[in-house]
N, C-alpha and C positions, 0 to 999 in steps of 0.2 A: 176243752183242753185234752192232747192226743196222750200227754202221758207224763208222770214222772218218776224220776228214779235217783233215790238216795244212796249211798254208798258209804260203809261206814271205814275209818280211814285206815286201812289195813293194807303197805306195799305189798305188788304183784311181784314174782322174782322176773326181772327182764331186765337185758341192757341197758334202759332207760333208768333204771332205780334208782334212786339216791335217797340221803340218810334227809335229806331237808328240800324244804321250795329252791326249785331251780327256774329261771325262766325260760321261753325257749327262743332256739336261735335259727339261723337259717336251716341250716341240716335238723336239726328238729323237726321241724314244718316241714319238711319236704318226708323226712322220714316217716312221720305218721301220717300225711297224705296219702305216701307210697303204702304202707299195713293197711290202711283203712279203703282206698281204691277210692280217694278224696280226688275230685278238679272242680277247683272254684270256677262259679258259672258266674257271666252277665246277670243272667236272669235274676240271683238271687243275690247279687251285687255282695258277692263274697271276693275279698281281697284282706288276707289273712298278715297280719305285723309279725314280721319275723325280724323284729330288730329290740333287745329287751331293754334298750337305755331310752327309747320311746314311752315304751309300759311303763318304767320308772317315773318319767318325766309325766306320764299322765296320772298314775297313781298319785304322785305327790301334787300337782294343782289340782287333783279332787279333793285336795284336805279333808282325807277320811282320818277318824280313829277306830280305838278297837269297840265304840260301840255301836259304831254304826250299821247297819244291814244294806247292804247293797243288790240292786238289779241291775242284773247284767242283760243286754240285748244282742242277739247277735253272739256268742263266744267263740264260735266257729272252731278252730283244733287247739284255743285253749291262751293263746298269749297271754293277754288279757286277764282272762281269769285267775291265771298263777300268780301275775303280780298284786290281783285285788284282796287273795284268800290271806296273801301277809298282813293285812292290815286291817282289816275288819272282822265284826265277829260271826257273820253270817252272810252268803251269798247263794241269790237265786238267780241261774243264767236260764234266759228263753231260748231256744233254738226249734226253729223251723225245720230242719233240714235232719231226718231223724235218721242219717249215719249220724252225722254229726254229734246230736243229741246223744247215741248210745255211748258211743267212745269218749267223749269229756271226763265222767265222773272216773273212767280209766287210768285216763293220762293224767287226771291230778292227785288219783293213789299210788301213780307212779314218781310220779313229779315231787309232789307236796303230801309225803305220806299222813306226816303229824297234822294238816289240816283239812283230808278229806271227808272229814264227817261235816264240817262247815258247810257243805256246798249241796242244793236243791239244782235239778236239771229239770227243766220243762220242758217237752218237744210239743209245741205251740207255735202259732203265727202271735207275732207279738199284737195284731191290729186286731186279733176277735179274742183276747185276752179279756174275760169277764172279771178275775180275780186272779193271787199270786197267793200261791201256796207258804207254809212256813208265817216268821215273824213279819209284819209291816216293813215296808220299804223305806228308810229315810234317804237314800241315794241312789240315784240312778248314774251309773258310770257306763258306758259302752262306747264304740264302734261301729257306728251305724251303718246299715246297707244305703246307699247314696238312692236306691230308688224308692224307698218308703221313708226316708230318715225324718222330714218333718210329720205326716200321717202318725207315724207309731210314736214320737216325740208329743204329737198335740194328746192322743189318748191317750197315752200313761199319766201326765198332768192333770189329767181329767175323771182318771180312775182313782189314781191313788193319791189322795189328798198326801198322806203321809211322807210321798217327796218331798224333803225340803232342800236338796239341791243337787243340782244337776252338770253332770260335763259330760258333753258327747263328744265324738270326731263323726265331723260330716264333709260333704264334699266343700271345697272354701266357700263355692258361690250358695251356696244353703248356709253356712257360718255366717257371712256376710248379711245376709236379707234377716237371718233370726234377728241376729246384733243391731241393725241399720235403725235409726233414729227418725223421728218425722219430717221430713224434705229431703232425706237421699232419694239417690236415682234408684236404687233399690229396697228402698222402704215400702211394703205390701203385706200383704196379709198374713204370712209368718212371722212377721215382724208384732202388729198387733196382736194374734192370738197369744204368742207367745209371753209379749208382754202383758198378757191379762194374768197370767199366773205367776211372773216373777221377774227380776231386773235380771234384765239380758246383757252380758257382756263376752266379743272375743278374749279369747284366751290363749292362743298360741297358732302356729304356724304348722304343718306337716306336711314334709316334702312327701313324693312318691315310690322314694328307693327304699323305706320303714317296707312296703307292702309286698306279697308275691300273691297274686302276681300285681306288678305295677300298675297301679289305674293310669288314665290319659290326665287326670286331672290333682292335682293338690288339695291339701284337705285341713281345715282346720277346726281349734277346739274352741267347742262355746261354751261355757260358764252363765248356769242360772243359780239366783236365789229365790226360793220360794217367798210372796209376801201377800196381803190378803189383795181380793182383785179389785177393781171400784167398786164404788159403790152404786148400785146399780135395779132398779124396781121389778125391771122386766126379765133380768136374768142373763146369763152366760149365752143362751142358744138366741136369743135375739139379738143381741150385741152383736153376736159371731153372723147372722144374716145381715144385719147393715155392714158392716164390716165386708165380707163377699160382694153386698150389693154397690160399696161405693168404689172396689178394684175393679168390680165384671169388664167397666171400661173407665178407665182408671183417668182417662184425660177429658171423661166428662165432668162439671161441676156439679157439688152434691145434690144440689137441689133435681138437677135434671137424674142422676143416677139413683138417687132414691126414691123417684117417680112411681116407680111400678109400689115400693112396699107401705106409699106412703096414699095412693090412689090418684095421685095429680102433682104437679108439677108444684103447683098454690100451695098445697099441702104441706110437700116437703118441706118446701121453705119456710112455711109457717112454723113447723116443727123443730128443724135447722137453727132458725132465729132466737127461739124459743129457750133452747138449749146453749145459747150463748155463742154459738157459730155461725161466721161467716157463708152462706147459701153457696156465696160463688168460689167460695173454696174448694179444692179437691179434696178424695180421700189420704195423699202420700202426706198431705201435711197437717193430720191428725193425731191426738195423743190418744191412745187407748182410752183413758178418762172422758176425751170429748166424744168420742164414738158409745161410749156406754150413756152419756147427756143425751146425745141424740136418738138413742134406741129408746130411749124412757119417755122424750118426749113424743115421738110414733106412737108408742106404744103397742101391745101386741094385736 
């Protein structure tokens, strides 16, 4: 962990100041861009919401209250986080990118004087995040960078039990595959992981004129609830290798794609059957439950 930096809630005197939370708007965002000598890169799949009836709109279907603690990922020059600090009673935002990181807890003494002591700043890669400073996390709200968005979505569910519900914005075709059920065309293996840790559902729609700069692609919100995983002998890290092993080629039948973990072809199947599933089945038309059957019956 590269750093963190608490701020206790004291307005700076600057043009920006205001008596309460303010969100921010186009000329905002461009404005502390320009101070801070911000340009959102590809690379680190920054594309900042400069439109605050968006924030609103995601703040309120994260159905937070004030006692909730939220993790933020990604806060980049603050959207986001000013609409989150009205409504919960604690916020810890990760940021990679450590201008980033230094200026946040700035812009929100500026912004939202009366809730800047609320707000912990991590300058961290959210993917080698060992632990999260401050109170336990019961929500995870963010903005995800569209190039890591499910990687750092599967580890935070996997770190912090104490999520119990989640809304990101991801690129739509990432919303799309988390949410996607067993027999779509896009049901795979963020589909299953995900659904090892909690019912997945779309949640809304987001065009590309909310962002600066524009991405090429539209983005939508997914909605998790946390619920326990199956039940399961072998464990989460096996499950999650049949899982991999029956997408690797995903239009082979299980028995043949679980070849390699099962030591024969005989095997698999033997296993597969075992577990109360069809051998000549694929992996797309799997429930998460019957993939944890089948890992148990392998065995490790």
């Amino acid at each position: 962990m590269a750093g963190v930096c608490r701020i206790a809630g004291s307005a700076l005197t600057s043009p920006l100041s205001s008596a309460g939370p303010r969100l921010l708007g186009p000329t905002d965002v461009r404005l502390l861009a320009e101070r801070y000598d911000v340009r959102p890169t590809k690379r680190r799949g920054q594309n900042f919401v400069i439109d605050a009836n968006t924030v609103r709109r995601i703040v309120r279907t994260a159905e937070l209250d004030s006692s909730d603690v939220v993790l933020e990922i990604g806060p980049g020059l603050g959207s986001l986080t000013l609409g989150l600090l009205e409504s919960v009673s604690h916020l810890t935002a990760v940021e990679l990118d450590p201008v980033l990181a230094a200026a946040l807890p700035t812009t929100v003494a500026e912004y939202a004087p009366s809730l800047a002591d609320q707000l912990i700043v991590v300058e961290a890669d959210a993917l080698k995040l060992a632990a999260v400073p401050g109170p336990a996390p019961t929500a995870l709200v963010a903005n995800l960078p569209y190039n890591v968005a499910v990687p750092v979505l599967l580890h935070l569910l996997a770190l912090l039990p104490s999520l119990q519900r989640v809304l990101v914005m991801v690129q739509l075709e990432v919303a799309d595959r988390l949410a996607a059920q067993p027999g779509s065309k896009v049901y795979g293996i963020p589909s299953v992981k995900a659904a090892w840790y909690a019912d997945v559902r779309r949640a809304g729609l987001i065009g590309r004129n909310v962002f600066w700069p524009a991405p090429n692609v539209d983005s939508g919100l997914v909605a998790m609830q946390r619920r326990d995983p199956p039940a399961s002998v072998v464990g989460r890290q096996r499950v999650f290798e049949v899982v991999d092993a029956a997408f690797a080629q995903r239009r082979k039948m299980l028995r043949a794609a679980l070849a390699g973990l099962a030591g024969s072809t005989a095997a698999a199947e033997a296993a597969i059957t075992a577990a109360g599933v069809d051998p000549t089945s694929r992996g797309e038309r799997l429930k998460v439950e019957e993939f944890a059957r089948v890992a148990d019956c392998l065995g490790a």
